[in-house]
VOMAR-456620 format. One record per residue (C-alpha): x negated, y negated, z negated; residue in one letter. Coordinates in steps of 0.2 Angstrom, whole numbers, plus 5000, padded with zeros to 4 digits. Each point is the difference from the previous one (the first is absolute). Layout:
N
XYZA/...
***
This chain:
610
523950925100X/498950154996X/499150054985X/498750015009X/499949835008X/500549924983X/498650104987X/498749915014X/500849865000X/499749994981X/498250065000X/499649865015X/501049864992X/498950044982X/498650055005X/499849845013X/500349884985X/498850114990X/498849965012X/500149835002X/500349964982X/498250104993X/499149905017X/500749864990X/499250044983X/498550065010X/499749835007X/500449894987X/498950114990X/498649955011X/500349824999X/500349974982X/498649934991X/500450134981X/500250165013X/498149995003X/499750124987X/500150164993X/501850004999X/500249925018X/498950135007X/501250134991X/501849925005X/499349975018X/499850205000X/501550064991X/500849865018X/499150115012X/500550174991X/501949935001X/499749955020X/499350155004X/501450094992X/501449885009X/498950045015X/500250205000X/501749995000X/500449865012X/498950075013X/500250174997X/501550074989X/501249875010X/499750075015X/500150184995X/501849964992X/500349925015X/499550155015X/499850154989X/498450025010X/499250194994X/498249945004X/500249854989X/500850144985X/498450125003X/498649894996X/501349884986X/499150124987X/498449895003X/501049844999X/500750064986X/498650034990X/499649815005X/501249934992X/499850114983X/498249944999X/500649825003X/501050024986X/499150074991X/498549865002X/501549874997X/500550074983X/498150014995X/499849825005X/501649944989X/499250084988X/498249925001X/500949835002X/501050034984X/498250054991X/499449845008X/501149884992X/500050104985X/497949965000X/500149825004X/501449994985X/499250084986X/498250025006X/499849845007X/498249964999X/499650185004X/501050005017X/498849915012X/498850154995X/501150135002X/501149945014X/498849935011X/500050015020X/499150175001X/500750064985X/501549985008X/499750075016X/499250164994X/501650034990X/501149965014X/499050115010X/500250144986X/501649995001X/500250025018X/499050164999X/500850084985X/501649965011X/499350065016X/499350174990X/501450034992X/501250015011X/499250095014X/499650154988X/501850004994X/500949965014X/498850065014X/498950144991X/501650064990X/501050005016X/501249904990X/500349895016X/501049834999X/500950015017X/501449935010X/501550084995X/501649965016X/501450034985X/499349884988X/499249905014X/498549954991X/498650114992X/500250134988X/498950124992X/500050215006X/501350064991X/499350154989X/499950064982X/498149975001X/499849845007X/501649934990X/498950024984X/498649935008X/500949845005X/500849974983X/498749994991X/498749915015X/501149895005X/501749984989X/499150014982X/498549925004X/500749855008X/501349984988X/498949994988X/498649895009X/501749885003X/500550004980X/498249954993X/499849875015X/501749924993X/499550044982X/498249905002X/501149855012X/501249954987X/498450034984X/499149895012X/501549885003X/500450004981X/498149974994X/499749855013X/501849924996X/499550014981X/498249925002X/500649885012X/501149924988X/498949994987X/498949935010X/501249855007X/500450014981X/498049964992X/500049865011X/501949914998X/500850065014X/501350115007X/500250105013X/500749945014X/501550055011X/498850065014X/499050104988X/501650084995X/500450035017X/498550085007X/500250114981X/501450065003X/499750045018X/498650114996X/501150094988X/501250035015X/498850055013X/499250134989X/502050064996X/500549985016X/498350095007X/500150164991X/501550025001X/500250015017X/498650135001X/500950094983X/501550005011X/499350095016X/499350144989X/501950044992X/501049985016X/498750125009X/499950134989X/501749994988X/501349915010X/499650075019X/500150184997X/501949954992X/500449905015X/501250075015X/500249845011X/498550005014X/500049824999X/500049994982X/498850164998X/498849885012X/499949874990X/499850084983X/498650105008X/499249845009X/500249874983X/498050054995X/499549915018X/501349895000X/499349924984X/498349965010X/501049885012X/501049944983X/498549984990X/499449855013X/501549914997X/499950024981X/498149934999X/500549845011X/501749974991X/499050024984X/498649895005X/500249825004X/498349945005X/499950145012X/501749935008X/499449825000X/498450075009X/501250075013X/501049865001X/498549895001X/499350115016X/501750015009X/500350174999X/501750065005X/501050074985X/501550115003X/500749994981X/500349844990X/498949964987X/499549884987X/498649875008X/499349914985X/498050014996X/499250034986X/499249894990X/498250104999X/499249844993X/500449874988X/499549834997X/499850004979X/499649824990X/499750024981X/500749854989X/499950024981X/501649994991X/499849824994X/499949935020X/501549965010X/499850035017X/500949845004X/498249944997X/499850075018X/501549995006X/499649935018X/498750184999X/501150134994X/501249934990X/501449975014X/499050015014X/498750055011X/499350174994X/501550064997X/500749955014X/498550075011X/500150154989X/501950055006X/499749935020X/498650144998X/500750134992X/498650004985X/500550024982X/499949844989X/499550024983X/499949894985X/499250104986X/500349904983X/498450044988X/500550004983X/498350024993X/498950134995X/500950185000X/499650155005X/499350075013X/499449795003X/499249964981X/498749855007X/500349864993X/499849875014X/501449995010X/498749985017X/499350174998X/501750084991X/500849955019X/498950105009X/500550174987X/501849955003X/499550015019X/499450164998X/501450064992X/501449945012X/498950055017X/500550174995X/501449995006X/499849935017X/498850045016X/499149834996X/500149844991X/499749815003X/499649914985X/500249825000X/499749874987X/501749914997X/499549835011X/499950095014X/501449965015X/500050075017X/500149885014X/500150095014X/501350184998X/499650065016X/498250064993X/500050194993X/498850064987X/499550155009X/499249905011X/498749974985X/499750184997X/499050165007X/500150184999X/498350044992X/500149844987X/501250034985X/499749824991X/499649845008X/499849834994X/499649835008X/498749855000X/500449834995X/499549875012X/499649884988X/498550094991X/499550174997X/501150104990X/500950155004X/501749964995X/500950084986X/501749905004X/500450135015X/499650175006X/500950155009X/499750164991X/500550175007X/500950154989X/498450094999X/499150084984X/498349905005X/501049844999X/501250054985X/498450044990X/499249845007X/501249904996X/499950064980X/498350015000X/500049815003X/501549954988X/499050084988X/498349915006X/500749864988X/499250084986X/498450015011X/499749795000X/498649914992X/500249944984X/499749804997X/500149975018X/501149915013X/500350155011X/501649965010X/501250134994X/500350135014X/499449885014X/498449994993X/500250184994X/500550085017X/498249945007X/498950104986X/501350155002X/499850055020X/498249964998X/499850154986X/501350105009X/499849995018X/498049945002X/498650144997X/499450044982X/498149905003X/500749885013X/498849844997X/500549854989X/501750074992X/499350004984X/499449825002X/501849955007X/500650074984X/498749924988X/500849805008X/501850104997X/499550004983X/499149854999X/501449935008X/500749824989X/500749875016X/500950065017X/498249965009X/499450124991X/501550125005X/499849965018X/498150034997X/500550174993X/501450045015X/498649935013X/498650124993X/501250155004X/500649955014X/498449995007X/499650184995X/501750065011X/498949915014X/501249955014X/501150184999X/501849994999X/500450184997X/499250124987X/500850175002X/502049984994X/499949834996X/499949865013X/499849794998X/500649935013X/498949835006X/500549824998X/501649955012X/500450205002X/500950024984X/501950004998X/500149844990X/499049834999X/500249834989X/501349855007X/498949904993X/498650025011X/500949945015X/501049884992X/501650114999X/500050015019X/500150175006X/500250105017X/500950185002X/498750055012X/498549984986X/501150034983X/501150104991X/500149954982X/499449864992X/499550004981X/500449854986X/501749975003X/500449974983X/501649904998X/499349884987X/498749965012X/501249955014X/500149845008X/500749905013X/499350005018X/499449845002X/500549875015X/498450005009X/499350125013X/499050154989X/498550065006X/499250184998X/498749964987X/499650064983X/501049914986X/500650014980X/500350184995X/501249924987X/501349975015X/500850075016X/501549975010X/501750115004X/499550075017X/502050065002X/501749875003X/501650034988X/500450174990X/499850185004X/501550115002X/499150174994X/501750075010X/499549965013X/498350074998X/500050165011X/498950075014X/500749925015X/500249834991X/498049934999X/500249835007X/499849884984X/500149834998X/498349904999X/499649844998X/499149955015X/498949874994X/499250134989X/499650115016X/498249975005X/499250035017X/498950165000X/498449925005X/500149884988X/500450104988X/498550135004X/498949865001X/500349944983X/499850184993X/498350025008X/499749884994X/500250024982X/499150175005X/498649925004X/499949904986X/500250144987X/498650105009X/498949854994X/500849974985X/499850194996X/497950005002X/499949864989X/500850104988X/498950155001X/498449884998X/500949964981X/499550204996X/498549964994X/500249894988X/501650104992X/498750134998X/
***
């Protein structure tokens, strides 16, 4: 066999996998919910800039190892310079990604501002045209041209004095260097977020998890891995290749800077597991093995004070249905222990403290579901995402059996506006009316988006607070939440912050169907304590509003958690429990109906609160 043949055998057997595998991270780029931002923007890029680099040398270095074809050698020089500005792009881009987790790290509530869309753009764009400038007046201008050379078979710069100090300093010391600080920021930035990560996990009770560990430490080796790949090419070419006799060998050293594009694909998708479970999940074909497991982007979190066992919702959370939803899902499940008031979390009610610890655990994942402890899931096929949109970073729920907006629920993204909502409403504690009944943070929550989300001089909000404060039986605190409600009119959404209307939320009450329930209208049910549970009784249940201080097991026998995977969502229900959906519609429009009612009778009380 040839040199020949075997060099392009090399470069097409590299280059092709080079090629698929950055299509690979350029796709699942584009379908990952986290990559549309800055940095997705960026690492979608820095995929085209590797492509592009596979692609000069599949389609045109191959063929000119291959045929030795002089017209091709004549015009390589412009092919050449190419492939310097694409690397020369590519290095930039590492770079800008390495300053933009270095922002979100340790300038977190600075790094929408500064890393925006157009922000990021324009300096993507600037480095493109530094790239582009510089390389055509050194290489093109200087005549120092990057060509195809038939004993190296690949490109190589013109070999004079002149242009040898020219590319030592353009392109071995200042890549080299550009390659050091990117490194030098990764593992700064790596250190940094490991470090407030755990003392995060730590403020709140909680360690972190295997996963977290995981995706740490696979950071750590991407940015190893990563520069030194690009470290790599830079020595072989200019240290190692002019020591090197063998052709092939010679070929290779003098290649490694390109080869390191193809690598580099390979590297981000072994390094990256959500991007693997989004090529899994799209059926692309894979030509290397790789770990499948997803992330876990979103947690489920319940709070429970040290003094409660969670055996007091056992049938919840305890041995069952959340976390087994949570693992068929691939969600995190956390049970954060609140210990009392310490720092950063100093309220002193444990219903507004939760929302602090909230804050403080959401940091570390792309969004949260929080969830009062009687909460179960009843039907796992359900995702959350369903529940959320792009342009709304907190939303909450309706109850269907009056008006409040429920404090028990809510799924909040890792966003500054939220991080500093949700502090700014732990802290809203200190905000209540004296000498008043005013419902702890499900009164609270009311007065809280009316003074942050309606306009300064919007009608009557100073009314509604006035029966807040006046507030001394629960009719006058439904007076109170029925005044603002009526202010928010009949919107649902008010900028980042959504309410989802009655029979839209993610949870409901058992007890206002009697315990019957239907996968295609629920997905949790609330108030399953276990000291309220009881016995199904004999006769035929119909869907109708009962005690609140009862409800049934919806689920036959024991959970094996074991078991509890993503293709094991069949579970075990008690069929006389299982409701028909009319009926159960009907009842819940019902009740609907009936609360409308129930809710202008209660606004006619304002007057004589005043």
């Amino acid at each position: 066999m040839s040199e020949q043949f075997i060099v392009s055998l090399i470069t097409f057997v590299i280059m092709s996998f080079g090629t698929l595998a950055n299509l690979f991270v350029f796709l699942a780029a584009g379908k990952m919910g986290s990559m549309n931002s800055s940095f997705g923007i960026i690492t979608k890029n820095q995929a085209i800039c590797n492509m592009v680099m596979c692609l000069i040398f599949l389609l045109y270095v191959c063929p000119m190892q291959l045929s030795d074809s002089q017209s091709l050698v004549n015009y390589s020089r412009f092919l050449g310079l190419s492939a310097m500005t694409v690397y020369e792009v590519s290095n930039q881009l590492h770079l800008l990604l390495a300053l933009n987790r270095l922002c979100a790290v340790f300038w977190t509530f600075h790094y929408d501002q500064i890393f925006n869309k157009f922000n990021t753009n324009l300096m993507k764009n600037v480095a493109c045209l530094i790239a582009i400038t510089m390389c055509i007046g050194f290489y093109e201008v200087l005549g120092c041209h990057f060509s195809y050379n038939d004993i190296s078979w690949t490109f190589v710069f013109l070999n004079t004095q002149n242009c040898s100090t020219i590319t030592w300093y353009s392109d071995f010391v200042l890549n080299i260097s550009m390659v050091a600080l990117t490194l030098i920021i990764n593992l700064l930035t790596a250190y940094k977020a490991g470090k407030d990560s755990r003392n995060l996990l730590s403020s709140v009770g909680v360690q972190m998890s295997k996963e977290q560990k995981q995706r740490e430490n696979s950071f750590i080796r991407q940015s190893f891995f990563q520069g030194a790949s690009i470290f790599a090419g830079q020595v072989t070419y200019y240290v190692t290749a002019p020591l090197v006799s063998n052709s092939i060998l010679l070929f290779l050293d003098a290649s490694l800077w390109a080869f390191m594009h193809a690598v580099e694909g390979g590297i981000i998708l072994a390094s990256n597991k959500e991007m693997i479970s989004v090529v899994k999940k799209k059926r692309l074909f894979i030509l290397f093995c790789v770990d499948f497991s997803k992330p876990r982007g979103i947690a489920i979190v319940v709070v429970l004070n040290n003094d409660t066992s969670p055996e007091n919702y056992r049938v919840a959370l305890g041995k069952y249905s959340v976390r087994c939803y949570a693992s068929i899902q691939e969600y995190n499940f956390l049970l954060v222990r609140d210990s009392g008031p310490a720092y950063p979390c100093l309220q002193t009610d444990i219903l507004f403290r939760r929302h602090c610890l909230i804050a403080k655990v959401l940091q570390n994942y792309e969004a949260v579901m929080f969830i009062d402890a009687d909460i179960g899931v009843v039907n796992p096929n359900s995702r959350i995402e369903k529940f959320m949109e792009d342009d709304v970073d907190i939303t909450f729920y309706d109850r269907i059996q009056n008006w409040e907006i429920a404090t028990g629920s809510y799924i909040a993204k890792n966003t500054k506006y939220v991080i500093d909502f949700l502090n700014d409403f732990a802290n809203y504690e200190t905000e209540l009316p004296n000498d008043s009944l005013h419902g702890s943070d499900n009164g609270a929550i009311h007065m809280f988006l009316a003074e942050k989300l309606l306009p300064v001089g919007a009608l009557s909000k100073s009314q509604c607070r006035q029966i807040y404060e006046n507030s001394k039986t629960f009719d006058d605190l439904f007076s109170f939440e029925a005044c603002i409600r009526k202010l928010m009119r009949s919107e649902s959404k008010f900028g980042k912050v959504r309410i989802l209307e009655k029979g839209n939320g993610w949870v409901r009450d058992g007890w206002l169907t009697n315990n019957l329930w239907n996968a295609r209208v629920d997905f949790m049910l609330h108030g399953w304590k276990s000291s309220q549970l009881r016995e199904i009784p004999v006769w035929e249940l119909r869907p109708i509003a009962t005690s609140r201080n009862q409800w049934f097991n919806p689920f036959i026998g024991e959970f094996d958690l074991k078991k509890c995977s993503p293709g094991n969502k069949t579970w075990n229900y008690d069929s006389r429990l299982i409701g028909t959906v009319y009926g159960i519609q009907k009842s819940l429009k019902k009740i609907e109906n009936e609360v409308e009612v129930m809710k202008k009778k209660s606004l006619m009380r304002v007057d004589d609160i005043l």
